[in-house]
C-alpha positions in Angstrom: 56.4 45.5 1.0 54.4 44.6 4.5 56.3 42.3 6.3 54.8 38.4 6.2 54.3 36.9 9.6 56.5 34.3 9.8 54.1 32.1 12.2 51.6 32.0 9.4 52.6 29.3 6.8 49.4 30.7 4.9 50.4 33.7 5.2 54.3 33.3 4.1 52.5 31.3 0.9 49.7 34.0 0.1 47.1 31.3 0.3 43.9 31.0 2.5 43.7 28.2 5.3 41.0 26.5 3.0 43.5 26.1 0.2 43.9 23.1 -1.7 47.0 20.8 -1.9 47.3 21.7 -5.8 46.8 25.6 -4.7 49.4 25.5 -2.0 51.9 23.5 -4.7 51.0 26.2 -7.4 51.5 29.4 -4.8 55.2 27.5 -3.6 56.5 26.7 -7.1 55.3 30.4 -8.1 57.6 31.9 -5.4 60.5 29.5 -5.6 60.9 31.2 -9.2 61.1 34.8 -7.9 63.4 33.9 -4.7 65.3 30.7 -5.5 68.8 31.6 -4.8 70.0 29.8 -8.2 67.8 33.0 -9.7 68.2 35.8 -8.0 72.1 36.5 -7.8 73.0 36.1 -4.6 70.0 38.4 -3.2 70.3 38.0 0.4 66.9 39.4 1.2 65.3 36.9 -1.6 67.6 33.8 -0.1 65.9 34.6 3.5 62.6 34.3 2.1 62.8 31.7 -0.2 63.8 29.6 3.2 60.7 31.0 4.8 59.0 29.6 2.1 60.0 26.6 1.8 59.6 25.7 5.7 56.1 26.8 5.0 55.4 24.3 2.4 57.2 21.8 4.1 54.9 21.9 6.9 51.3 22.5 4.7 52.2 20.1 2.2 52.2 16.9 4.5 48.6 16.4 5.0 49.5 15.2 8.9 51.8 18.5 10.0 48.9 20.6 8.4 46.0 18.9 10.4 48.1 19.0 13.1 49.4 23.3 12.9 45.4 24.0 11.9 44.3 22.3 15.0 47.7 23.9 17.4 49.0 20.6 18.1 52.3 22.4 16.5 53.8 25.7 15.6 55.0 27.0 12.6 58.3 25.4 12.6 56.9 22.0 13.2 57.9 21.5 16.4 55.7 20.4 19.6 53.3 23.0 21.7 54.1 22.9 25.5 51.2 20.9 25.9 52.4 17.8 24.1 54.8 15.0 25.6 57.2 14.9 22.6 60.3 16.7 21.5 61.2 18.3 18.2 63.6 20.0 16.9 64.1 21.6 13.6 67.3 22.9 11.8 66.2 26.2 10.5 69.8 27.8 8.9 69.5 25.2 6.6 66.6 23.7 4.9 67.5 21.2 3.1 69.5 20.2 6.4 66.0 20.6 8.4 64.8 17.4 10.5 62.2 16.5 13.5 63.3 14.3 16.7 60.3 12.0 18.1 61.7 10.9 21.3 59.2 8.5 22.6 60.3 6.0 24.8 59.5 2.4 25.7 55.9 2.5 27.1 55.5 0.4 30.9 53.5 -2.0 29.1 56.1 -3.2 26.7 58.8 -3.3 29.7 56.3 -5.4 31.8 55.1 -7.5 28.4 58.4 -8.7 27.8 59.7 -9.0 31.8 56.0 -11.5 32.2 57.0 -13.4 29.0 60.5 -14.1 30.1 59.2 -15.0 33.6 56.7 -17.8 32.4 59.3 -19.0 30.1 61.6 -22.1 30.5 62.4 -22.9 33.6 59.1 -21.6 35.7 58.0 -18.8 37.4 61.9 -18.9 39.4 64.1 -18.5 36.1 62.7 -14.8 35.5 60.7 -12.0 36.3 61.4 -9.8 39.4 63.9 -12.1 41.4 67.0 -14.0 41.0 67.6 -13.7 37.1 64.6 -10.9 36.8 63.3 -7.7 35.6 66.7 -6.0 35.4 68.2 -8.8 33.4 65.7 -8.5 30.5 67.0 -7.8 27.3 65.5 -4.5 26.0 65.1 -3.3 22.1 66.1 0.4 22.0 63.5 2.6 20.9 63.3 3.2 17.1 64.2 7.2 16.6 62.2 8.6 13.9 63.4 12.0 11.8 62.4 14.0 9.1 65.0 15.2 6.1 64.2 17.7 3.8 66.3 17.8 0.8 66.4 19.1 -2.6 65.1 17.8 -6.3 68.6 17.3 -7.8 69.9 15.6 -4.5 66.8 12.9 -4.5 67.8 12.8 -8.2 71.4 12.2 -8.1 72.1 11.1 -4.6 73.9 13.0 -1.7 75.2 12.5 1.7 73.9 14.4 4.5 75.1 14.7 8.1 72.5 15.9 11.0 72.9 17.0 14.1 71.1 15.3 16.9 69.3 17.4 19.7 70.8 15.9 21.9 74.7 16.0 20.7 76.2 13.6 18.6 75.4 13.4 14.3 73.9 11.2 12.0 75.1 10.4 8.6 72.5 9.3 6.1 73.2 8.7 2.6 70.2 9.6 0.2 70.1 7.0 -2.8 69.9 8.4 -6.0 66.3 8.6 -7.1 64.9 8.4 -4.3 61.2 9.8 -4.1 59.1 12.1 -1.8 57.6 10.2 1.0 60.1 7.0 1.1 61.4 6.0 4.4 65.2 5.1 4.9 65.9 2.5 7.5 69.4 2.9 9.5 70.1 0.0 11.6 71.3 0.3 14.6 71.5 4.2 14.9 68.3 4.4 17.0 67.9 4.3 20.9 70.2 2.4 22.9 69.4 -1.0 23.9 68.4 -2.0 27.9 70.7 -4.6 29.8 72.3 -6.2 26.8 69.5 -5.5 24.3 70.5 -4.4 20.3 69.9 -0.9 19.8 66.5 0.6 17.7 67.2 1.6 14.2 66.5 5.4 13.2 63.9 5.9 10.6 64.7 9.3 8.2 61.0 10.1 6.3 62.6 12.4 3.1 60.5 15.0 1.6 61.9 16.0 -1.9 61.7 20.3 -2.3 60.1 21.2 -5.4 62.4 22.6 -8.5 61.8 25.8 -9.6 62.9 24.0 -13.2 62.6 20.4 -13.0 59.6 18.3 -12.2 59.3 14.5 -11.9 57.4 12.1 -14.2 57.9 8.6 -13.1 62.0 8.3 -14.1 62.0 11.0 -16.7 62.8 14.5 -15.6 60.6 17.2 -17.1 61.3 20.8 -18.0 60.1 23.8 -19.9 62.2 25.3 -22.3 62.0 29.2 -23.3 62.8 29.9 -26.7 62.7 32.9 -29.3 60.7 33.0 -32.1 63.8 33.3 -34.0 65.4 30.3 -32.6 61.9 28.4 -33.5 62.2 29.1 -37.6 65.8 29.3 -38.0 66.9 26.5 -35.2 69.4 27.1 -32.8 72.1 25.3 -30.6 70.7 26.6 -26.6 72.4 25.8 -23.6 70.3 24.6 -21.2 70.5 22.8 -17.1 70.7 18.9 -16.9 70.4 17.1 -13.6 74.5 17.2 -12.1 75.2 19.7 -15.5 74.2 21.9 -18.4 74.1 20.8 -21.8 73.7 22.3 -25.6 70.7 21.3 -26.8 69.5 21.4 -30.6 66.5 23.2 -31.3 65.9 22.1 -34.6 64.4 24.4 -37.7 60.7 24.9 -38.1 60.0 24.2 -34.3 56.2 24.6 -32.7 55.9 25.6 -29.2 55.0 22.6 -27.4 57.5 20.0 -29.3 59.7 17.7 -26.8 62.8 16.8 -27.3 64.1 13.8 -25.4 67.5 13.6 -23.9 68.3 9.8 -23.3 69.5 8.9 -20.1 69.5 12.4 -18.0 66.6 11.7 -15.8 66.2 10.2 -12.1 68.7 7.1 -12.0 67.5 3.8 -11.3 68.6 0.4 -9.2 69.9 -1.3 -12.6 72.2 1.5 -13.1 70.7 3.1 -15.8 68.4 6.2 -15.7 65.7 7.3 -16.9 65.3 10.6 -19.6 64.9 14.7 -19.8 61.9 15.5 -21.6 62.3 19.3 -22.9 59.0 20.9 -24.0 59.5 24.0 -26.4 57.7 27.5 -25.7 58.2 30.1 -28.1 58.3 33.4 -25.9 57.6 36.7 -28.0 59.5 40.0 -27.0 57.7 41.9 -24.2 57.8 44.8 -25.9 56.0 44.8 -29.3 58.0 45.5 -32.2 57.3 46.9 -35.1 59.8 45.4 -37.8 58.8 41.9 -36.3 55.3 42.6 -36.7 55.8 43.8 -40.4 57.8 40.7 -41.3 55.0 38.7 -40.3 52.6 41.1 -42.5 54.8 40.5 -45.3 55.4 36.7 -45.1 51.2 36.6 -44.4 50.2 38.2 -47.6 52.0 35.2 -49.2 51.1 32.4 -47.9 48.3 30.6 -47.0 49.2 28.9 -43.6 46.2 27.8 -41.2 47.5 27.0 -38.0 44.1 24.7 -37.2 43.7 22.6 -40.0 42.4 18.8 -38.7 42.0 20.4 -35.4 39.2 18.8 -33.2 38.7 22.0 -31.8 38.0 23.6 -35.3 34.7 21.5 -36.1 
């Protein structure tokens, strides 16, 4: 197999750079099957890539990162070309671990905003400003810090603590909330930039993208999946084991199943403030042997001949 440059997001996906979010989704969720660690037994090779991967749609899926990589305002990784006045830094070993820095500090204007209002304050143009009790003796906000946290489906779902380390030494602990969505914004007072001559310090601002599962989706609270079963299991019914968000569970197929049936597990989907949660919907798909068999395919003969059994009836479709 060619090797994929790893500089190419597009590349590392197998899409073109004119792809569509719901192409770029469908190409990542498509190679998260074959190379999710979960799947593939420990394959080291497979693990490697399936990080690759994800960085990649990390970066193309946020409509921002990608304008910003198409137009080389960034590299692959996400972090800053030379060019730029900002530093990033991203935490490849690990990607659900994986986070950006935006160190941008107080601008002049803000410094000599608040030193002008202080210095026309109470007191006159002596109580403030740049002599006696002045400019140095301001108190400054620290800067607001602002990261990125990439963590998996099942953590969003559940909840999870995660520690990063800060570019600059030090960590940060940030606890993810149990259903928390793609997108939201956590809030960590205090943990920003230090404060200037006896100001508070600026909070730090964590921005949490939710990795795609290669077997769960997300539908509002309920938790979605697909659920492979024989034909077999389908007439006859069968007792499968099957994943749960934080387990795996037996689930009972019941006789006479259709592909396409759901069956609803109550309170196994993304957890909510009021402390309940919402539910897994499992949808049935009757898989048939790769290989065609012959005894099957005689049963079937058989049990035709003898019944009259039309799959369409009162379908729209059929009319």
């Amino acid at each position: 197999m060619a090797q994929t440059d790893q500089n190419d997001p597009y590349g590392v996906l197998g899409v073109a750079k004119t792809a569509t979010d719901d192409e770029i989704k469908k190409a990542y969720r498509k190679l998260a099957r074959e190379l999710h660690p979960d799947l593939t037994g420990g394959d080291t090779a497979k693990s490697e890539r399936f990080k690759a991967v994800s960085a990649a749609y990390d970066l193309l899926r946020d409509a921002e990162r990608r304008r910003r990589f198409d137009a080389g305002e960034i590299d692959a990784s996400g972090q800053e070309r030379p060019q730029r006045q900002y530093y990033r830094s991203h935490a490849e070993a690990d990607p659900s671990q994986r986070y950006e820095f935006s160190g941008d500090f107080d601008d002049l204007g803000d410094i000599f905003a608040r030193a002008f209002r202080d210095r026309s304050g109470p007191g006159g143009p002596g109580s403030g400003g740049f002599g006696g009790a002045g400019f140095d003796r301001v108190p400054l906000r620290g800067r607001d810090l602002h990261f990125h946290l990439e963590v998996s489906f099942l953590d969003a779902l559940t909840g999870a603590g995660k520690t990063v380390t800060l570019p600059e030494s030090g960590t940060l602990e940030i606890k993810i909330p149990p259903g928390i969505e793609d997108g939201q914004t956590l809030r960590l007072s205090g943990k920003g930039g230090p404060g200037a001559n006896g100001g508070p310090p600026g909070d730090a601002l964590v921005r949490v993208s939710v990795r795609p599962d290669p077997v769960f989706t997300r539908d509002g609270d309920d938790v979605t999946m697909e659920l492979p079963i024989s034909i077999d299991e389908a007439v006859l019914g069968a007792s499968v084991e099957i994943p749960v968000p934080g387990g795996r569970v037996k689930l009972k197929v019941p006789p006479n199943s259709s592909s396409g049936r759901v069956m609803r597990l109550r309170g196994k989907g993304v957890a909510r403030r009021t402390g309940t949660a919402g539910d897994l919907r499992v949808t049935l798909r009757i898989v048939l042997p790769e290989a065609e068999d012959p005894s099957l395919a005689d049963a079937v003969r058989t049990w035709r001949a003898a019944h009259v059994y039309d799959p369409r009836a009162g379908w729209e479709g059929a009319r």
